[in-house]
PyMOL CGO cylinders between C-alpha atoms (Angstrom):
from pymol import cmd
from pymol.cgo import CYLINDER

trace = [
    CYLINDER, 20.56, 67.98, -101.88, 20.31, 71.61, -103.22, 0.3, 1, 1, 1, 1, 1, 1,
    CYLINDER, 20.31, 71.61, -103.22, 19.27, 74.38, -101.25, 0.3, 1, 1, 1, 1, 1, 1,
    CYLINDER, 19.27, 74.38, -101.25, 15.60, 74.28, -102.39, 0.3, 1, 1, 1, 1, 1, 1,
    CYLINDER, 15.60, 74.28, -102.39, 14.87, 71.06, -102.28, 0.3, 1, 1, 1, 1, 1, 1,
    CYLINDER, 14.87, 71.06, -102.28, 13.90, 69.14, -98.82, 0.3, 1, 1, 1, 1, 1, 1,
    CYLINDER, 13.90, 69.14, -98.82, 14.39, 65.53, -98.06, 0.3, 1, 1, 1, 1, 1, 1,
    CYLINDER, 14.39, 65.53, -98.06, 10.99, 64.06, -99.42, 0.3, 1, 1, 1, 1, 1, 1,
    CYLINDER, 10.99, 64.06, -99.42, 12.16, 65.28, -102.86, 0.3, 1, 1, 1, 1, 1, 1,
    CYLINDER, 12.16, 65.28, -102.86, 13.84, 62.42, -105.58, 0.3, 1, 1, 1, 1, 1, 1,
    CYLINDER, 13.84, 62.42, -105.58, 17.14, 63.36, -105.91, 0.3, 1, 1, 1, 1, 1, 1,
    CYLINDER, 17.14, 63.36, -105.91, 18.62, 65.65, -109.02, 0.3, 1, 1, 1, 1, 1, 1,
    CYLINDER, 18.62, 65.65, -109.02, 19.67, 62.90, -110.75, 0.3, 1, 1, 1, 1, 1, 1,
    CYLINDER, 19.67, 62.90, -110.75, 16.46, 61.41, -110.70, 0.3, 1, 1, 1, 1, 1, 1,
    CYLINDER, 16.46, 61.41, -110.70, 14.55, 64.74, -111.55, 0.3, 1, 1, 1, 1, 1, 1,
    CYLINDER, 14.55, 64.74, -111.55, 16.53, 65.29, -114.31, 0.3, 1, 1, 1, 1, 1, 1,
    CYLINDER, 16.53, 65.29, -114.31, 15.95, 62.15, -115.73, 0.3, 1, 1, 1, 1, 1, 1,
    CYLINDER, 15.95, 62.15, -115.73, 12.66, 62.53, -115.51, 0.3, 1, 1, 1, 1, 1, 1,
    CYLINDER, 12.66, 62.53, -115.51, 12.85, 66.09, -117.28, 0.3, 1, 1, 1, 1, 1, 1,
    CYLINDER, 12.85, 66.09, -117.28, 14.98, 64.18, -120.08, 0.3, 1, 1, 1, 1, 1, 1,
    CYLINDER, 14.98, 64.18, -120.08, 11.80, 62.05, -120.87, 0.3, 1, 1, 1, 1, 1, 1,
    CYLINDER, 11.80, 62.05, -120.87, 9.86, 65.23, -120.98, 0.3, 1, 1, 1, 1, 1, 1,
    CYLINDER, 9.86, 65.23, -120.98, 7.78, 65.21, -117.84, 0.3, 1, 1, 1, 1, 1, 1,
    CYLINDER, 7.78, 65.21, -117.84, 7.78, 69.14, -117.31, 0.3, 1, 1, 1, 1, 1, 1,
    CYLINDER, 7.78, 69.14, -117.31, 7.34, 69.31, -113.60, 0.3, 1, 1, 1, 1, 1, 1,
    CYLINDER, 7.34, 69.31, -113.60, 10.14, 67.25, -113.35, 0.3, 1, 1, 1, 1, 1, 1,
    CYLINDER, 10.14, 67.25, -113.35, 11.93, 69.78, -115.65, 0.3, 1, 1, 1, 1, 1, 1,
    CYLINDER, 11.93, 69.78, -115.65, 10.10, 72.74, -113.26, 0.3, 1, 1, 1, 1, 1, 1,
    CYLINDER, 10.10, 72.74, -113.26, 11.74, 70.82, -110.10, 0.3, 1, 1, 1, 1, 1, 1,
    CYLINDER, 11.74, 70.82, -110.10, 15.24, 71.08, -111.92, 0.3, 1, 1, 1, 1, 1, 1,
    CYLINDER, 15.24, 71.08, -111.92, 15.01, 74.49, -112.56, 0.3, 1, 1, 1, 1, 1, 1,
    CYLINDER, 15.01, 74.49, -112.56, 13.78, 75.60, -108.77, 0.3, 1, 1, 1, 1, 1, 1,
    CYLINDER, 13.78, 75.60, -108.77, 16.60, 73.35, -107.21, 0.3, 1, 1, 1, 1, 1, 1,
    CYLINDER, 16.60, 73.35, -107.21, 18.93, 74.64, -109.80, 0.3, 1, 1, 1, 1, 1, 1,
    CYLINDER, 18.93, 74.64, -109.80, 17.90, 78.55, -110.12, 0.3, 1, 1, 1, 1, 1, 1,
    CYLINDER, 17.90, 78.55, -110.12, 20.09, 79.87, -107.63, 0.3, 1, 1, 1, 1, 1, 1,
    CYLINDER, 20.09, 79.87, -107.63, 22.80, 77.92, -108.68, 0.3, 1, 1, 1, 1, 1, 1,
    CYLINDER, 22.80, 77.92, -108.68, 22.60, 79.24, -112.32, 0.3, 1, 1, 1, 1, 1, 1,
    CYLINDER, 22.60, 79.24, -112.32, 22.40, 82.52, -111.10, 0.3, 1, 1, 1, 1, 1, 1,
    CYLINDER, 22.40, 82.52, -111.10, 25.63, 83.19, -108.56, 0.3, 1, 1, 1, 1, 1, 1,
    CYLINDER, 25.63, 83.19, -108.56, 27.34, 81.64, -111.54, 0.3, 1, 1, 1, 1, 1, 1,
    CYLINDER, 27.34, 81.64, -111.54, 26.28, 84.78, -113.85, 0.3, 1, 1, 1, 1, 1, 1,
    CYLINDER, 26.28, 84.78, -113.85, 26.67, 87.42, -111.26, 0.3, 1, 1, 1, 1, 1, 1,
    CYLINDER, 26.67, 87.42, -111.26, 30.27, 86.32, -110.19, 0.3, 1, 1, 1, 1, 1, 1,
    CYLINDER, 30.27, 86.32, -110.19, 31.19, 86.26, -114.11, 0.3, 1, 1, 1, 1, 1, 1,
    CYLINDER, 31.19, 86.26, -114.11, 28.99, 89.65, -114.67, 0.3, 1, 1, 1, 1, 1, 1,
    CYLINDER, 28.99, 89.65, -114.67, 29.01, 91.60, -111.67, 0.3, 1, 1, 1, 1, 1, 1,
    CYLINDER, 29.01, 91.60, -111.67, 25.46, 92.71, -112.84, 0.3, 1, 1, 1, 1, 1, 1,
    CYLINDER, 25.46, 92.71, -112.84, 22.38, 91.74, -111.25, 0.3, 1, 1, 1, 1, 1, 1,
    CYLINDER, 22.38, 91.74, -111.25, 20.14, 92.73, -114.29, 0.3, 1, 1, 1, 1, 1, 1,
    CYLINDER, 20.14, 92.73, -114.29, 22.68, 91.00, -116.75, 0.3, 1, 1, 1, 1, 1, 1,
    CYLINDER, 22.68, 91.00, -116.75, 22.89, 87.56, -114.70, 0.3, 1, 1, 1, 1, 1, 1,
    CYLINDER, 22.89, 87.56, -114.70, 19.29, 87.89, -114.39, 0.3, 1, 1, 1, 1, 1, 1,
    CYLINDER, 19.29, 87.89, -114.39, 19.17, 87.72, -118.50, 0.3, 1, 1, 1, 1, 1, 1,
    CYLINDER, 19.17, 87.72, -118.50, 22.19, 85.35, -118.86, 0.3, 1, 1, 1, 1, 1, 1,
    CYLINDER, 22.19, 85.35, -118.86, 20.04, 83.02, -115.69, 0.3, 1, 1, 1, 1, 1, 1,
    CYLINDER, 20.04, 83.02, -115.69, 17.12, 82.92, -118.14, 0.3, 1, 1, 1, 1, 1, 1,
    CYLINDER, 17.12, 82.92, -118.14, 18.64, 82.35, -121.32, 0.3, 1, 1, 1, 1, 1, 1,
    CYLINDER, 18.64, 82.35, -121.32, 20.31, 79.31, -119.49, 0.3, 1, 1, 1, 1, 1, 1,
    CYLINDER, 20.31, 79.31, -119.49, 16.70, 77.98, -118.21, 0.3, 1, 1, 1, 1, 1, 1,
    CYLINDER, 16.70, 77.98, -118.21, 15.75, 78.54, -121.95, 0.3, 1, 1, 1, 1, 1, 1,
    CYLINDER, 15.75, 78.54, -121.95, 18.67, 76.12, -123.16, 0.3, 1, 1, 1, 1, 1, 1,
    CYLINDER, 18.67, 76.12, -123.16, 18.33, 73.99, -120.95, 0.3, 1, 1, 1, 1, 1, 1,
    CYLINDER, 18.33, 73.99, -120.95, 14.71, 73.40, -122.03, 0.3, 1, 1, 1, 1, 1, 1,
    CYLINDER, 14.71, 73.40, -122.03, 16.42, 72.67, -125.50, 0.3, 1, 1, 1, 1, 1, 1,
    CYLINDER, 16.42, 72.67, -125.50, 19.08, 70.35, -124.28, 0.3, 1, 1, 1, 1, 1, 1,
    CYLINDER, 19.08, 70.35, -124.28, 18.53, 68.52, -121.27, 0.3, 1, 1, 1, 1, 1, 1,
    CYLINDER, 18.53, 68.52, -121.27, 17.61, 65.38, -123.12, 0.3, 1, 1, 1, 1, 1, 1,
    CYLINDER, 17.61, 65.38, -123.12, 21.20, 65.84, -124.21, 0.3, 1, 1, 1, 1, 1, 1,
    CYLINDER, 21.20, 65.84, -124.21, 22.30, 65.05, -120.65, 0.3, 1, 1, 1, 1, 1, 1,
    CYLINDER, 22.30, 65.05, -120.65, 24.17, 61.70, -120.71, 0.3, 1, 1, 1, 1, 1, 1,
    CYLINDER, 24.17, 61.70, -120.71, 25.25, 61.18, -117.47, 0.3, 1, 1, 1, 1, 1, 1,
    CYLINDER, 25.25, 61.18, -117.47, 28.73, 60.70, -118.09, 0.3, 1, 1, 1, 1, 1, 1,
    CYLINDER, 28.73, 60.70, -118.09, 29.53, 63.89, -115.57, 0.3, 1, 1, 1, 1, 1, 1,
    CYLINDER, 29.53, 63.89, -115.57, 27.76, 65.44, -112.96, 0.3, 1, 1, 1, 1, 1, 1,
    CYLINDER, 27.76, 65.44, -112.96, 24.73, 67.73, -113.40, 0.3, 1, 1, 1, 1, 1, 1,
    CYLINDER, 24.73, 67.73, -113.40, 26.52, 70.67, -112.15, 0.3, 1, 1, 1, 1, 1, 1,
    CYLINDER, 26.52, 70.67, -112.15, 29.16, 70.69, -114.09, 0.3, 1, 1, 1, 1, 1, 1,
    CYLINDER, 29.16, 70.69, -114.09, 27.12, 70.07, -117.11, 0.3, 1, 1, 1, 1, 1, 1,
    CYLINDER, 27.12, 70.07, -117.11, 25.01, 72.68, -116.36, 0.3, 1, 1, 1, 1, 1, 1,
    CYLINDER, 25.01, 72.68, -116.36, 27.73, 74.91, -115.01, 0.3, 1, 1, 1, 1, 1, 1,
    CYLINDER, 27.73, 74.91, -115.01, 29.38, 74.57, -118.77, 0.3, 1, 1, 1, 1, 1, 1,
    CYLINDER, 29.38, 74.57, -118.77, 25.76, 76.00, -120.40, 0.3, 1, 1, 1, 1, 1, 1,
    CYLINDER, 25.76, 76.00, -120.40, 25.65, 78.77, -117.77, 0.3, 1, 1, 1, 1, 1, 1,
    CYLINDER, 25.65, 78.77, -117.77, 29.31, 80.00, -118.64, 0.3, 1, 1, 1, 1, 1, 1,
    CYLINDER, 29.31, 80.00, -118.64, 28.93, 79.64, -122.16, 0.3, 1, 1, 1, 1, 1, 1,
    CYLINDER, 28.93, 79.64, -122.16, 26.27, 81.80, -122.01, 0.3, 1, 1, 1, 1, 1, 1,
    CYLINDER, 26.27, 81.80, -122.01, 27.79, 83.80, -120.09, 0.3, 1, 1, 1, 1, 1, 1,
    CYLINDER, 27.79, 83.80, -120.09, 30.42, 84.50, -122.65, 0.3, 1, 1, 1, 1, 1, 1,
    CYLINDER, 30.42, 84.50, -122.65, 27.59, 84.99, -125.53, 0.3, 1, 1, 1, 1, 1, 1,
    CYLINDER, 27.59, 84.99, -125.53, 26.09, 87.68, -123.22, 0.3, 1, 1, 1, 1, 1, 1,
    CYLINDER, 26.09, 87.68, -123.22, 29.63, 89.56, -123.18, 0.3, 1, 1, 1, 1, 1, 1,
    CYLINDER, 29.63, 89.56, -123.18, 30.45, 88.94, -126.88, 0.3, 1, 1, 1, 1, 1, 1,
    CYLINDER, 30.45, 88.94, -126.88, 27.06, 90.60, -127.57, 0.3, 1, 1, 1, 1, 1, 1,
    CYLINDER, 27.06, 90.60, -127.57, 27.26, 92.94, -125.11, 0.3, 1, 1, 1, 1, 1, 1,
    CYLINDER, 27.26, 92.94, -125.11, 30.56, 93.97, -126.40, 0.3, 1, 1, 1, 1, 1, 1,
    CYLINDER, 30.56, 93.97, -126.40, 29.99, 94.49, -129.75, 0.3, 1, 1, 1, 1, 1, 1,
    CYLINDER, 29.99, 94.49, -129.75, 26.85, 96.50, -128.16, 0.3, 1, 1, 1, 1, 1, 1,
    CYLINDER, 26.85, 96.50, -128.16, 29.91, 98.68, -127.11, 0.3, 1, 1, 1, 1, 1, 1,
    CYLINDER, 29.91, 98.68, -127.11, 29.03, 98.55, -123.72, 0.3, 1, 1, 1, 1, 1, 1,
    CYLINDER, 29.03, 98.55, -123.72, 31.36, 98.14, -121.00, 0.3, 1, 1, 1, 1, 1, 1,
    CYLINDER, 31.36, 98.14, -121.00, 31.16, 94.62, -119.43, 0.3, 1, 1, 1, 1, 1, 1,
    CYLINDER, 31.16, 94.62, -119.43, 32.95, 93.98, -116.13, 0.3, 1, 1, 1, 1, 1, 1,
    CYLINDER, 32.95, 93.98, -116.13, 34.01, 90.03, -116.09, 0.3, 1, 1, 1, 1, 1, 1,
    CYLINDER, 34.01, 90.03, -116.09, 35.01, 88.10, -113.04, 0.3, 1, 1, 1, 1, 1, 1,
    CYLINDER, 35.01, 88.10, -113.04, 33.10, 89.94, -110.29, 0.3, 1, 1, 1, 1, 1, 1,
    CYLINDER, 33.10, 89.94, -110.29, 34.00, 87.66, -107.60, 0.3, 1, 1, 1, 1, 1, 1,
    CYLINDER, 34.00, 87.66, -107.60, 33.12, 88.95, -104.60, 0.3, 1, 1, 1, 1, 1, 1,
    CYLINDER, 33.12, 88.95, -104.60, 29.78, 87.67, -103.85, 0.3, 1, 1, 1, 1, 1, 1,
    CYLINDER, 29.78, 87.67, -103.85, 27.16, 89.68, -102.21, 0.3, 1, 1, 1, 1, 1, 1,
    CYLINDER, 27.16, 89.68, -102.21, 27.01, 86.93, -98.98, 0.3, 1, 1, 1, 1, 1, 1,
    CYLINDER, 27.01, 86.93, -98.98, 30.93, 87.41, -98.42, 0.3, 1, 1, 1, 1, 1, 1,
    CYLINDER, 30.93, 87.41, -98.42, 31.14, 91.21, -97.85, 0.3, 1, 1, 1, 1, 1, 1,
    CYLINDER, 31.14, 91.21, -97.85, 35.20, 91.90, -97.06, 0.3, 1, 1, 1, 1, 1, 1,
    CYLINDER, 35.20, 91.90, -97.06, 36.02, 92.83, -93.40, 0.3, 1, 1, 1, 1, 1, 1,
    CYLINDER, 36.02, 92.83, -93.40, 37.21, 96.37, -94.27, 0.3, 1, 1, 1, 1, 1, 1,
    CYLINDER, 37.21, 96.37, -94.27, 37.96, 98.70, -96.82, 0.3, 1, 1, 1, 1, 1, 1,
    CYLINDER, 37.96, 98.70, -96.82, 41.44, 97.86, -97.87, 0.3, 1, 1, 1, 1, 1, 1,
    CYLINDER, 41.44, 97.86, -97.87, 40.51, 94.04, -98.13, 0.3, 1, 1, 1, 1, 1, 1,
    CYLINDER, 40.51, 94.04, -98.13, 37.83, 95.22, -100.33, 0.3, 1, 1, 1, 1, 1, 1,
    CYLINDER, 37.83, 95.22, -100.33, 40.50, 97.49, -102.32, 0.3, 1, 1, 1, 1, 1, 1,
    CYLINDER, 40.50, 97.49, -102.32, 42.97, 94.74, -102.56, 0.3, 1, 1, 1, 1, 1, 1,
    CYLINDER, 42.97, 94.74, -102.56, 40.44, 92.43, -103.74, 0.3, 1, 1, 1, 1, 1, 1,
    CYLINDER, 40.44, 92.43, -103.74, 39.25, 94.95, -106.57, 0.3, 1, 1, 1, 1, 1, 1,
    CYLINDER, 39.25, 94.95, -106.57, 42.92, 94.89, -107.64, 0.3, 1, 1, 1, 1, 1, 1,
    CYLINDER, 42.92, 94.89, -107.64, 43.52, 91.08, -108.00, 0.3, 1, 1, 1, 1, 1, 1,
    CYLINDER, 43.52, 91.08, -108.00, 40.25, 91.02, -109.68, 0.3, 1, 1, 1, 1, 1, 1,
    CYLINDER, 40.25, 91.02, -109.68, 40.90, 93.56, -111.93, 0.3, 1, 1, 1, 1, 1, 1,
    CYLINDER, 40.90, 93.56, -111.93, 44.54, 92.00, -112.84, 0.3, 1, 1, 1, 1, 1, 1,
    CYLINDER, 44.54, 92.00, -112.84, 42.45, 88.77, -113.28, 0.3, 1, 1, 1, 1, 1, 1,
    CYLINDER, 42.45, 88.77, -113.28, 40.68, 90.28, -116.62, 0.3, 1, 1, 1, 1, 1, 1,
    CYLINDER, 40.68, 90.28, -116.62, 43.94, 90.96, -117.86, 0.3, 1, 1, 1, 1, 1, 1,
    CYLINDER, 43.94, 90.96, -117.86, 44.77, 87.21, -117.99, 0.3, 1, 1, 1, 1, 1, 1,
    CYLINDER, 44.77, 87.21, -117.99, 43.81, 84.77, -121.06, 0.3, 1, 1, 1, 1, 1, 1,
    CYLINDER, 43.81, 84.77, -121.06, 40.73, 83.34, -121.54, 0.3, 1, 1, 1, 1, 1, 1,
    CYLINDER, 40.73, 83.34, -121.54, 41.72, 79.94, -120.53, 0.3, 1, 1, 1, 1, 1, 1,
    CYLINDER, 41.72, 79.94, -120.53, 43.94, 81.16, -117.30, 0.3, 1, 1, 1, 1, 1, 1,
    CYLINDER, 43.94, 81.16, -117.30, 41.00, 83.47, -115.99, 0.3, 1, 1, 1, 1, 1, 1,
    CYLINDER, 41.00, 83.47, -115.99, 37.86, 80.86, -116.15, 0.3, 1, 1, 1, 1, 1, 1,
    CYLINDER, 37.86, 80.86, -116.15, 40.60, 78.31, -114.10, 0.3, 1, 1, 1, 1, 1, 1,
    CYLINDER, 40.60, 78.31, -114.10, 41.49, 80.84, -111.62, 0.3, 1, 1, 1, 1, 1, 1,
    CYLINDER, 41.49, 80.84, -111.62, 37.59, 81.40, -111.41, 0.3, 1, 1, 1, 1, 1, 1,
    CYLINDER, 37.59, 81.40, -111.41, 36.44, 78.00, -110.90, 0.3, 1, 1, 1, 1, 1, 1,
    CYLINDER, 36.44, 78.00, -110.90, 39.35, 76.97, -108.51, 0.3, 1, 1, 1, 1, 1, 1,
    CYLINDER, 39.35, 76.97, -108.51, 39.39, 80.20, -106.55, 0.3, 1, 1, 1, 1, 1, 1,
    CYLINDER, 39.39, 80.20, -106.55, 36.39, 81.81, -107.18, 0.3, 1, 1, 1, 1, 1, 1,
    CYLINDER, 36.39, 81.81, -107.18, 33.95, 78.70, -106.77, 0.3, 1, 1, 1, 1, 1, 1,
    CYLINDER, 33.95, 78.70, -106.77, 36.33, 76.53, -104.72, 0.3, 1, 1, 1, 1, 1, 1,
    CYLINDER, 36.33, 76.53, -104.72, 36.38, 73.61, -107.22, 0.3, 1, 1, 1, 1, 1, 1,
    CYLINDER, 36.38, 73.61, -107.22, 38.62, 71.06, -107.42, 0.3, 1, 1, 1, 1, 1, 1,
    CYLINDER, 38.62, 71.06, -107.42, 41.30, 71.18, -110.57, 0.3, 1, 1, 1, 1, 1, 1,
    CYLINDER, 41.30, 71.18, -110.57, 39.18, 67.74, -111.50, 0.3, 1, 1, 1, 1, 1, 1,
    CYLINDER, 39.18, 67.74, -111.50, 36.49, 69.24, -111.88, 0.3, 1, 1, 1, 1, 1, 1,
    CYLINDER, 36.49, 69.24, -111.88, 37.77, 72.21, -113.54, 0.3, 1, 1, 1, 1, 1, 1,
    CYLINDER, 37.77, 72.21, -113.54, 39.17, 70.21, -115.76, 0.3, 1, 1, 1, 1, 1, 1,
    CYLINDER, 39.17, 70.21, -115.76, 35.52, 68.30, -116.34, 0.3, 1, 1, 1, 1, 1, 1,
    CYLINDER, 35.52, 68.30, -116.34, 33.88, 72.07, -117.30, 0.3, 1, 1, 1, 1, 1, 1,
    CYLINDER, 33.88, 72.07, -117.30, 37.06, 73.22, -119.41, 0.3, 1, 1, 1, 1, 1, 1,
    CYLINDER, 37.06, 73.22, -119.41, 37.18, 69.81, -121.33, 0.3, 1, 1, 1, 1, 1, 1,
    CYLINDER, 37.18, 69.81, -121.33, 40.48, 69.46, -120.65, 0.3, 1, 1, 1, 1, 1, 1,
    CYLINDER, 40.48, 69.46, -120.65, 43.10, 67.26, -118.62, 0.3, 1, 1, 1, 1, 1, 1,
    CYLINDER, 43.10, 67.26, -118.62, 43.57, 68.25, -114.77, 0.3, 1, 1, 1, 1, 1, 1,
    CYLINDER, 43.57, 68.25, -114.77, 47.06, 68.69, -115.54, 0.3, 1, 1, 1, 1, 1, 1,
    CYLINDER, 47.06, 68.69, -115.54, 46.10, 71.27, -118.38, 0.3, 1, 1, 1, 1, 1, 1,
    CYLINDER, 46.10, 71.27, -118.38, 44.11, 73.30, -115.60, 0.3, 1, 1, 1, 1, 1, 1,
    CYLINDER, 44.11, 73.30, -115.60, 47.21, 73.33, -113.10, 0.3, 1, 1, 1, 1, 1, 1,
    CYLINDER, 47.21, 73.33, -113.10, 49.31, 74.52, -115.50, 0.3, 1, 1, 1, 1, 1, 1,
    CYLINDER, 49.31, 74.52, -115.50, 46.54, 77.41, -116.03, 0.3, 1, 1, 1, 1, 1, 1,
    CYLINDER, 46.54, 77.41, -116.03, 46.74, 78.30, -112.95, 0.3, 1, 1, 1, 1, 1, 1,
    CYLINDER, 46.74, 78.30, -112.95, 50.47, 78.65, -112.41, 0.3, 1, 1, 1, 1, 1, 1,
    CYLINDER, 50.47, 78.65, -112.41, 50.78, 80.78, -115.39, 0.3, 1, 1, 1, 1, 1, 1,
    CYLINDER, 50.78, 80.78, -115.39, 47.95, 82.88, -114.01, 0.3, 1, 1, 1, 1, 1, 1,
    CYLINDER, 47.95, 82.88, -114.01, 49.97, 82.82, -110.98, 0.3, 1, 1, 1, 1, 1, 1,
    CYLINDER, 49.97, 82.82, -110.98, 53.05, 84.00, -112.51, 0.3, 1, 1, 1, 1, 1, 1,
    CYLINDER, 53.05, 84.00, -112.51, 51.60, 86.31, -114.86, 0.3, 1, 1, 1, 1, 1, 1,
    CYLINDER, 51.60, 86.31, -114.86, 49.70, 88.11, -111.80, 0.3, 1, 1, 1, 1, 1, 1,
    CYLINDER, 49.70, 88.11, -111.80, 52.92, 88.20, -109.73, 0.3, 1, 1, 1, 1, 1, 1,
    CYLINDER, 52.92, 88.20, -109.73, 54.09, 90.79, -112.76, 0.3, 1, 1, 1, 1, 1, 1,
    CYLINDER, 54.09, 90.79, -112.76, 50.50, 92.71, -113.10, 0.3, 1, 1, 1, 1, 1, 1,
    CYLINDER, 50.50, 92.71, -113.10, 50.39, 92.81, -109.31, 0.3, 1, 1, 1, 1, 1, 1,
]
cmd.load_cgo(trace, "trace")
């Protein structure tokens, strides 16, 4: 159950199948339930509020495109969590051929303020030694640390083996040892 919905509502699973077929309140359920969701995904990549705000409705757009695409061979979330990051990454691709300064992997989320000043200093500087990292080595050290997912389901969103994503994240580990 998501944090919008209450227990008299069908399940995601069940809305979303219904959206597939086209019934649009179905589709405007999946979107409430899912809103939020979308959202902390594009601030903790952004840092923004006015850019995950964008990137949260170009996602609601595309998923008006695609969710008959939905197969149900993985979980919703992690289908949709693959549409929100690759928009993500259009918004900074765009945004940096705009010129404009884009700060990635904002992970301290506005709920979890640090308990003082230094923690919030030392977290700015593994953060910031994150961006340094590759592509492929930052989005597993997000998921697994930043949204506390498993390396399975890392793996699921990457499209890669669970192995693959371990090995991510120990060369993010090592490589951070030397930036740090």
């Amino acid at each position: 159950m998501t944090l919008n919905q209450t227990e008299n509502d069908p399940p995601i699973s069940e809305l979303v199948k219904l959206a597939a077929g086209g019934d649009r309140d179905a589709f405007a359920a999946v979107v409430d339930a899912q809103y939020d969701y979308i959202f902390r995904i594009a601030f903790k990549w952004l840092g923004d509020k006015s850019d995950a705000e964008d990137v949260t409705q170009n996602v609601v757009i595309k998923l008006a495109k695609s969710i008959q695409q939905f197969d149900g061979r993985s979980q919703f979330s992690s289908w949709l969590y693959r549409i929100a990051l690759n928009a993500v990454r259009d918004h900074q691709r765009a945004s940096n051929r705009q010129g404009r300064n884009v700060v990635a992997l904002s992970l301290v989320s506005p709920t979890s303020a640090p308990s003082n000043q230094e923690d919030d200093v030392t977290m700015n500087e593994v953060w910031s030694a994150v961006r340094q990292l590759p592509e492929k080595q930052r989005d597993a050290v997000l998921m697994v640390y930043g949204e506390d997912m498993s390396h399975a389901d890392c793996a699921t969103i990457m499209g890669c083996k669970e192995s693959t994503v371990s090995w991510y994240v120990h060369e993010a580990k090592k490589s951070l040892k030397g930036l740090l």
